[in-house]
Structure formats: structure tokens, C-alpha cells
GUMI-285142 format. One record per residue: residue number from 1; residue in one letter; chain; z, y, x of N, C-alpha, C, O, CB in turn. Coordinates in steps of 0.1 Angstrom, whole numbers. Glycine has a CB too. Example, Ala and Ser with C-alpha at 12.3 -4.5 7.8 and 13.67 -1.06 7.14 Angstrom:
<pts>
(pt 1,"A","A",(78,-57,132),(78,-45,123),(78,-33,132),(85,-33,142),(90,-45,113))
(pt 2,"S","A",(71,-22,128),(71,-11,137),(79,0,129),(80,11,134),(57,-6,141))
</pts>
This chain:
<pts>
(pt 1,"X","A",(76,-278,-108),(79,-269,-97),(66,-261,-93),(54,-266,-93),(85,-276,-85))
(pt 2,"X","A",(70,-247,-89),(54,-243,-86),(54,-242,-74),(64,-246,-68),(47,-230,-93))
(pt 3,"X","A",(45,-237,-68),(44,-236,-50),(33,-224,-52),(22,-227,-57),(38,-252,-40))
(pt 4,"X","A",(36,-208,-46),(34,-199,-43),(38,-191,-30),(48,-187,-24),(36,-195,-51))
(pt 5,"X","A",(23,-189,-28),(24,-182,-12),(29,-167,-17),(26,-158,-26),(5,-181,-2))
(pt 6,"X","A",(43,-167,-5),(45,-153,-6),(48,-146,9),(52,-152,19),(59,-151,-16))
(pt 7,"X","A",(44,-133,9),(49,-122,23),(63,-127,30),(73,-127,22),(52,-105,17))
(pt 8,"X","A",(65,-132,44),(80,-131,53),(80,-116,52),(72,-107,49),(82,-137,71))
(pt 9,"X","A",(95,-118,57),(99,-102,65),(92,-102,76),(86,-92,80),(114,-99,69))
(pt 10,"X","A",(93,-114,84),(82,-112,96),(70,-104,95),(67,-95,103),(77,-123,100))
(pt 11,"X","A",(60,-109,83),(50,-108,84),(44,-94,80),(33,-88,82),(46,-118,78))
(pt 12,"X","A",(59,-88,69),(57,-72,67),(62,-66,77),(53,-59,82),(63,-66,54))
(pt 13,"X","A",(75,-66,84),(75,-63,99),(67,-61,107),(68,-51,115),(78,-69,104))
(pt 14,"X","A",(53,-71,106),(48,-73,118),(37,-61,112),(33,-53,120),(44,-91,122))
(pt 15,"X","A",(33,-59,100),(24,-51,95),(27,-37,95),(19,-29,99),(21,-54,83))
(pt 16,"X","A",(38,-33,91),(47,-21,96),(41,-20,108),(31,-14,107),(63,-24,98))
(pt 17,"X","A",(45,-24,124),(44,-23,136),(31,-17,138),(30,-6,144),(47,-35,141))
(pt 18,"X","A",(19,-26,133),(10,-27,135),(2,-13,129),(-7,-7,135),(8,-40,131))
(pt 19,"X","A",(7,-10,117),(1,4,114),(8,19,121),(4,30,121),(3,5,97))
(pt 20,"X","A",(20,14,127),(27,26,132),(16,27,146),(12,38,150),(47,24,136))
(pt 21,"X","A",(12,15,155),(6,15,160),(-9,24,163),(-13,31,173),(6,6,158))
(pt 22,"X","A",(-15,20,147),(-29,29,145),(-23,38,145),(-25,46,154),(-40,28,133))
(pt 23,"X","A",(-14,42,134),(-16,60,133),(-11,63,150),(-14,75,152),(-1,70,116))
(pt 24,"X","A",(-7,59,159),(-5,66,170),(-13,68,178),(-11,76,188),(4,63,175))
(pt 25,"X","A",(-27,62,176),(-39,65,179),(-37,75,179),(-33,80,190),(-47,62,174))
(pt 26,"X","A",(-40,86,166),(-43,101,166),(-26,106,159),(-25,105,147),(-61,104,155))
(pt 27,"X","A",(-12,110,169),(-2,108,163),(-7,132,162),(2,140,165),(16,97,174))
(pt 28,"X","A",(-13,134,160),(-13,146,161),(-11,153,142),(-8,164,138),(-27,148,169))
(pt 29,"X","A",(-17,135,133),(-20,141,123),(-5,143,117),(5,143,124),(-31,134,116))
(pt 30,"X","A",(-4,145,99),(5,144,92),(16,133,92),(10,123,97),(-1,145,84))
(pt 31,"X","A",(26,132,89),(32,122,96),(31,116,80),(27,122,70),(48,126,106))
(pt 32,"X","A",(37,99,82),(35,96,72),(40,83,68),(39,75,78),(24,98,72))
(pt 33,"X","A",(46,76,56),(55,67,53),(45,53,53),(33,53,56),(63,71,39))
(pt 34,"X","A",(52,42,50),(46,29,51),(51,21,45),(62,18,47),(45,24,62))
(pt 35,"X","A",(43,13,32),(54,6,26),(45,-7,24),(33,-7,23),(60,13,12))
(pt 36,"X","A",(54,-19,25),(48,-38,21),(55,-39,13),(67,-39,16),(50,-51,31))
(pt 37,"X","A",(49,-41,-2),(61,-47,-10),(50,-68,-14),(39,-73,-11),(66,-30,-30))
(pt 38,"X","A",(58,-72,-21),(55,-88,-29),(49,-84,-37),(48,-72,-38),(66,-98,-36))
(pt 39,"X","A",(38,-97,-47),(32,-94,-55),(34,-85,-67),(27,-78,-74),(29,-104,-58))
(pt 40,"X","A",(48,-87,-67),(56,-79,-81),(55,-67,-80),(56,-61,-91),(72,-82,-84))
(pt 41,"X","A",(53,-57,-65),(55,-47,-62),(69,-42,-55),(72,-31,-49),(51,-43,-73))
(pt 42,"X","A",(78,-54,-57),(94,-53,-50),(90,-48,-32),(82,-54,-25),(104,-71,-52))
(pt 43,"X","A",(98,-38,-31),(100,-38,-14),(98,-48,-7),(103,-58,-12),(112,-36,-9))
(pt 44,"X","A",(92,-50,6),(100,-60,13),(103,-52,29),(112,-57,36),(92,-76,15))
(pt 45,"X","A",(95,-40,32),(96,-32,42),(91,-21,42),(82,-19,34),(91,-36,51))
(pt 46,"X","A",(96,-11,48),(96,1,46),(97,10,57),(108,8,62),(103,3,38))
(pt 47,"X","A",(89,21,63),(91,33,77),(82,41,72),(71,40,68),(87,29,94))
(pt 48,"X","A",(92,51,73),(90,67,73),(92,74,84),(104,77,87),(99,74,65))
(pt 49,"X","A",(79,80,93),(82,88,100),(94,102,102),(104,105,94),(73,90,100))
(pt 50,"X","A",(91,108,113),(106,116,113),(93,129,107),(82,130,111),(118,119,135))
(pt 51,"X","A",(99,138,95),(96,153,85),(79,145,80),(70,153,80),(94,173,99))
(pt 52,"X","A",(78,135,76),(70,132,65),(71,137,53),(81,133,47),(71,122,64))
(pt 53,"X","A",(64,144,47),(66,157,37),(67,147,20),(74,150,10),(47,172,40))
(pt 54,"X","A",(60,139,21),(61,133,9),(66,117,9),(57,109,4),(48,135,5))
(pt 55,"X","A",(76,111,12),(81,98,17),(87,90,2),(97,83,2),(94,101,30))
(pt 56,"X","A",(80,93,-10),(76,78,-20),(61,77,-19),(59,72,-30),(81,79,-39))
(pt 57,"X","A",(51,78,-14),(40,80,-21),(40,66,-13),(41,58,-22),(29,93,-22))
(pt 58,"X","A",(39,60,-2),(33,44,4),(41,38,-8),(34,30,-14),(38,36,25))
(pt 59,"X","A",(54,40,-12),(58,32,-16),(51,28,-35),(49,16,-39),(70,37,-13))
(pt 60,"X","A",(50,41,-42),(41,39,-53),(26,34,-48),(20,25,-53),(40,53,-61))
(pt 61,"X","A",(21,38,-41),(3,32,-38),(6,19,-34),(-4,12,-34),(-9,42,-22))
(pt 62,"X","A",(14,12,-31),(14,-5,-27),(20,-9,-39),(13,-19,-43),(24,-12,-14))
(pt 63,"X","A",(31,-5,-49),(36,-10,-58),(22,-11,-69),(20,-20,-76),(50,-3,-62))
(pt 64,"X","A",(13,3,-68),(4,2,-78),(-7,-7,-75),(-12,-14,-85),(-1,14,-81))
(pt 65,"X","A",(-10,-8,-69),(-17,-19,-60),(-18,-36,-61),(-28,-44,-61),(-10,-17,-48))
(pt 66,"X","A",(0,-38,-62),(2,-57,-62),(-2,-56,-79),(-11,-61,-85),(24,-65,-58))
(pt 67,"X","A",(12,-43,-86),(10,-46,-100),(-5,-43,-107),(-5,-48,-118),(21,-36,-107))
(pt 68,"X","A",(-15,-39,-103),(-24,-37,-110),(-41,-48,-100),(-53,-48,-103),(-22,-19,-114))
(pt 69,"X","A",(-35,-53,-89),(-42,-62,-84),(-56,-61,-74),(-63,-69,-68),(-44,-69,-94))
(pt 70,"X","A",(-58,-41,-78),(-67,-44,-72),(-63,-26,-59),(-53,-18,-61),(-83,-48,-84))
(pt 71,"X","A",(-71,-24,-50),(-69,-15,-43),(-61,-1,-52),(-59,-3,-64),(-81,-14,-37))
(pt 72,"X","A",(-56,13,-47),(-54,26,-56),(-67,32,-57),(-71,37,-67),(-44,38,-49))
(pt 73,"X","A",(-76,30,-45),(-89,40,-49),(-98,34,-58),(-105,41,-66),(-99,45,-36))
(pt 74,"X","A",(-100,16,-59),(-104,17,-69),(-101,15,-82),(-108,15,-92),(-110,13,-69))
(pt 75,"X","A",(-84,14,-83),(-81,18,-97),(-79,32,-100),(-74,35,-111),(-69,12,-100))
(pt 76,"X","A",(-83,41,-89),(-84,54,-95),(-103,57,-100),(-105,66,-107),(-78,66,-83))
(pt 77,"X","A",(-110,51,-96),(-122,49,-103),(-122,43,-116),(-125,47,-127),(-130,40,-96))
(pt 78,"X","A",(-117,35,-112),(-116,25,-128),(-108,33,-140),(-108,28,-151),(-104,9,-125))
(pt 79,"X","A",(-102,44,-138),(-97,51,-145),(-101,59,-153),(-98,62,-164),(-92,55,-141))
(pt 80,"X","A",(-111,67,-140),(-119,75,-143),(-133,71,-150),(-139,79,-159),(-120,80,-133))
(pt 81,"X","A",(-139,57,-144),(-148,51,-158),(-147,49,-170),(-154,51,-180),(-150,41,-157))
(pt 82,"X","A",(-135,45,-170),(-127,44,-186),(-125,56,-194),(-125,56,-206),(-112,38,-185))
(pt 83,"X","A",(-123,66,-186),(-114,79,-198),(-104,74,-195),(-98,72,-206),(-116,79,-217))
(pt 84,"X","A",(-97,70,-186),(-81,69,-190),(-72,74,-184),(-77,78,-173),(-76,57,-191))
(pt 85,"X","A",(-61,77,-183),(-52,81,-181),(-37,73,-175),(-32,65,-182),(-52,87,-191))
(pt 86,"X","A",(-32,77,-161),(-22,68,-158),(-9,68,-169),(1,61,-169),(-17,71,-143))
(pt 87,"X","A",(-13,77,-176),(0,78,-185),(-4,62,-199),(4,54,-205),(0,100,-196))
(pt 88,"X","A",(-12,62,-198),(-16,53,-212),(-9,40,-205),(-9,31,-213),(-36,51,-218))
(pt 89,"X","A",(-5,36,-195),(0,22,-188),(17,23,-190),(23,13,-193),(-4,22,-169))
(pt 90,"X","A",(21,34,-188),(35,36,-195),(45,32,-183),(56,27,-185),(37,25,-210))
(pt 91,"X","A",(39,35,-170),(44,29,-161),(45,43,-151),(35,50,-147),(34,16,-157))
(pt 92,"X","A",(57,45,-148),(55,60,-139),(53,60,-127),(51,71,-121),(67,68,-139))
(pt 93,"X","A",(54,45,-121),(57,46,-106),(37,38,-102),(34,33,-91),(78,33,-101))
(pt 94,"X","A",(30,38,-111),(15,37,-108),(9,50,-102),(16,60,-104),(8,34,-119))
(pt 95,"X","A",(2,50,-98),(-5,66,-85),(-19,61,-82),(-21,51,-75),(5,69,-64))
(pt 96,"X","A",(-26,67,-87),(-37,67,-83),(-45,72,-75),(-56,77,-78),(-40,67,-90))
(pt 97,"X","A",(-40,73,-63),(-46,82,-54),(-49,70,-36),(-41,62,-31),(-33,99,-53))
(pt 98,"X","A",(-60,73,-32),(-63,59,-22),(-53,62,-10),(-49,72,-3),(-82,56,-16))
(pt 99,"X","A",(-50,46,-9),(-41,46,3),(-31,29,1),(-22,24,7),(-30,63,2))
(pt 100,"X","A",(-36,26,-7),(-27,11,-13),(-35,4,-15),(-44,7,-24),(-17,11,-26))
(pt 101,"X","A",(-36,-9,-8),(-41,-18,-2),(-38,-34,-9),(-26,-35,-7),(-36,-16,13))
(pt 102,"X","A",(-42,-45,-17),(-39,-55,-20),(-41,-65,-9),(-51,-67,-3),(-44,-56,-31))
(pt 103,"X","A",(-30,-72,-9),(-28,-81,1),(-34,-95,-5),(-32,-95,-17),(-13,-81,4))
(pt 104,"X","A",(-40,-105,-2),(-46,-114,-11),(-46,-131,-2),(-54,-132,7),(-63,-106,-16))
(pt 105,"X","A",(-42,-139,-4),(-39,-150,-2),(-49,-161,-7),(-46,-167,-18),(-28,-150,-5))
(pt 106,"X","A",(-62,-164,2),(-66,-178,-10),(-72,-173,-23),(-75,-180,-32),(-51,-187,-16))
(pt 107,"X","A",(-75,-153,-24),(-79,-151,-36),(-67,-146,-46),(-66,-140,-57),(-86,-163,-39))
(pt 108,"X","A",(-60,-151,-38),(-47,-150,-50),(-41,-134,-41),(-45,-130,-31),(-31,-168,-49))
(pt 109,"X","A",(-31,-127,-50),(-25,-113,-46),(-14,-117,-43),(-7,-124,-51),(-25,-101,-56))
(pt 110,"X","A",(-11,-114,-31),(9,-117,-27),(15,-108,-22),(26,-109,-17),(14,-129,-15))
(pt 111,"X","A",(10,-98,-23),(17,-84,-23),(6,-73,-21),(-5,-76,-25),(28,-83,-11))
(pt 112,"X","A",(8,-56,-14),(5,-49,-14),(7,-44,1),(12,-50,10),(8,-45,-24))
(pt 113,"X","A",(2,-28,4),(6,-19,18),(2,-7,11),(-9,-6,6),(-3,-22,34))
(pt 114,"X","A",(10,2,12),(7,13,12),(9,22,23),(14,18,34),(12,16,3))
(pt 115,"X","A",(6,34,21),(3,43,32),(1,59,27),(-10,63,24),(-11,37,39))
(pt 116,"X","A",(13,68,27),(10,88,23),(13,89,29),(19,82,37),(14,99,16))
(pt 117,"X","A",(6,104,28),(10,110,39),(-1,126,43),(-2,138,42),(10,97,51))
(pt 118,"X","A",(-11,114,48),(-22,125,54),(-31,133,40),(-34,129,28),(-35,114,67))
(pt 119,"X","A",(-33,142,46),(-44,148,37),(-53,138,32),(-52,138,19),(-53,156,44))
(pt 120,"X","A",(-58,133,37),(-68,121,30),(-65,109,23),(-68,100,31),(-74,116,38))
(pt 121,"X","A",(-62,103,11),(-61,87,9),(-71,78,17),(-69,66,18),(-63,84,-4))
(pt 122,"X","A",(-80,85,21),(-89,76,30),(-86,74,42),(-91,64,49),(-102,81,31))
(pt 123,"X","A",(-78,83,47),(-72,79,60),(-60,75,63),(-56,70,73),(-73,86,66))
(pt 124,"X","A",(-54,76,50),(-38,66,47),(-42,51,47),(-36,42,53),(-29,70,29))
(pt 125,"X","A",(-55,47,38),(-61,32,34),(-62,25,44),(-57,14,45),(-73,31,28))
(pt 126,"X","A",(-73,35,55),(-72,29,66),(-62,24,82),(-66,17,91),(-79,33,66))
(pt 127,"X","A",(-52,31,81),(-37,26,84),(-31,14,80),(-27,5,88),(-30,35,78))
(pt 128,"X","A",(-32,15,62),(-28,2,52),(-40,-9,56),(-36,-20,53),(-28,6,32))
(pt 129,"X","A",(-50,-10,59),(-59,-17,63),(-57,-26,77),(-58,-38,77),(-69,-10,63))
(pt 130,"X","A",(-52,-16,89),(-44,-23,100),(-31,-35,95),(-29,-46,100),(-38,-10,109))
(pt 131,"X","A",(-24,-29,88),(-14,-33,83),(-19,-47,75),(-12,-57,78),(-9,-22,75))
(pt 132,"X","A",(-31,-48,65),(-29,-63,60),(-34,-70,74),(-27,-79,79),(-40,-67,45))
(pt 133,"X","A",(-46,-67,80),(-51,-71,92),(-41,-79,101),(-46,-90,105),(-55,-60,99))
(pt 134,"X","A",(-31,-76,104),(-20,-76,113),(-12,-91,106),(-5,-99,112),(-9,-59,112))
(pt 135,"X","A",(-16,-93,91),(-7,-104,81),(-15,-119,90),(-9,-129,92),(-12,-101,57))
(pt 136,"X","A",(-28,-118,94),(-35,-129,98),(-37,-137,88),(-38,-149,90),(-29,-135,106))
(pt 137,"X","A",(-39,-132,74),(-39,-142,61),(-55,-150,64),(-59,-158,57),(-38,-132,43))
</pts>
């Protein structure tokens, strides 16, 4: 039998909450989606503001995120060190652009957060950053 830590709905709930929170800090900017998925990259929560102009992108930057283990901005570095291309992974729903956040347990990855939206991936990340914050891992 194995024994693996994984994300509640609580706990992506509670991360959800918690980033709708930050961005209302400054709610002036771009409006913008929010996604927690499990290590695998599966959903487990999901909010989209009301006329968020682009509402898959939290959801690809967290899926790319669990599946490839480490943050989007630096697997969009790592990409770009290499010469490579998101096409050579064969995987359509990877995005390399920052804003997806690895969630990490003990070292270990148990899911993801993403965050589009704003002009910036740097200021989506840091949204997704409230959001693992909020997990209390």
C-alpha cells in the first residue's frame, strides 16, 4: 500500500479564496482566472472572474507546473537554455509563460496553482503564490 500526501477540496478552496483575496487588493487590474489542480495536473478547483479575457490559461500554467514539477517561469527558462521547444514534449496543454506555481509537500509535488490573466506572468505568479501560502503545507 502506498501512502501519499494529496490536496483536499478544502485546502484548494481555501487557496482559491485566498488569491481572490490578493488580487482584490488592486481589483482595478485585468480580471483573471485561478486554477488548483493534484500532482497529475487533474482539476480540483477552479474561479474565473466575471469578462476575464483569457479563462484556460490558470488552468494550463498549474497543469504545466504539477506535470513538469517545477514552476512555468522556470520551465520557460529551461526551455530556452536548452533550444527547445514546447512542441518537442508533445503535450498541448503545457504553457510556458509565468504564473503556475508548484505546490510541494515534504519536497515531494502534490499539485499546482495557476493564475492568467494580467499583463504580466509575474503578477499572475504572485497571486498563485498567495494561493500555495494559504495551503499551510
Amino acid at each position: 500500500m502506498y501512502n501519499k500526501a494529496m490536496l483536499s477540496l478544502d485546502q484548494a478552496q481555501a487557496a482559491i479564496t485566498a488569491m481572490i483575496a490578493d488580487y482584490n487588493k488592486d481589483s482595478s487590474r485585468s480580471k483573471v482566472d485561478m486554477a488548483v489542480v493534484d500532482d497529475a495536473g487533474n482539476l480540483l478547483a477552479y474561479a474565473r472572474m466575471d469578462q476575464c479575457l483569457r479563462p484556460t490559461f490558470a488552468i494550463r500554467k498549474a497543469y504545466t507546473a504539477a506535470r513538469r514539477g517545477i514552476d512555468t517561469l522556470a520551465f520557460g527558462e529551461q526551455l530556452s537554455s536548452q533550444n527547445r521547444s514546447l512542441e518537442s514534449f508533445g503535450d498541448s496543454q503545457l504553457i510556458a509563460i509565468p504564473g503556475g506555481v508548484t505546490v510541494r509537500h515534504e519536497g515531494v509535488v502534490v499539485g499546482a496553482i495557476g493564475v492568467g490573466g494580467l499583463p504580466s506572468g509575474l503578477d499572475d505568479e504572485a497571486i498563485a503564490k498567495a494561493g500555495v501560502k494559504a495551503l499551510n503545507l
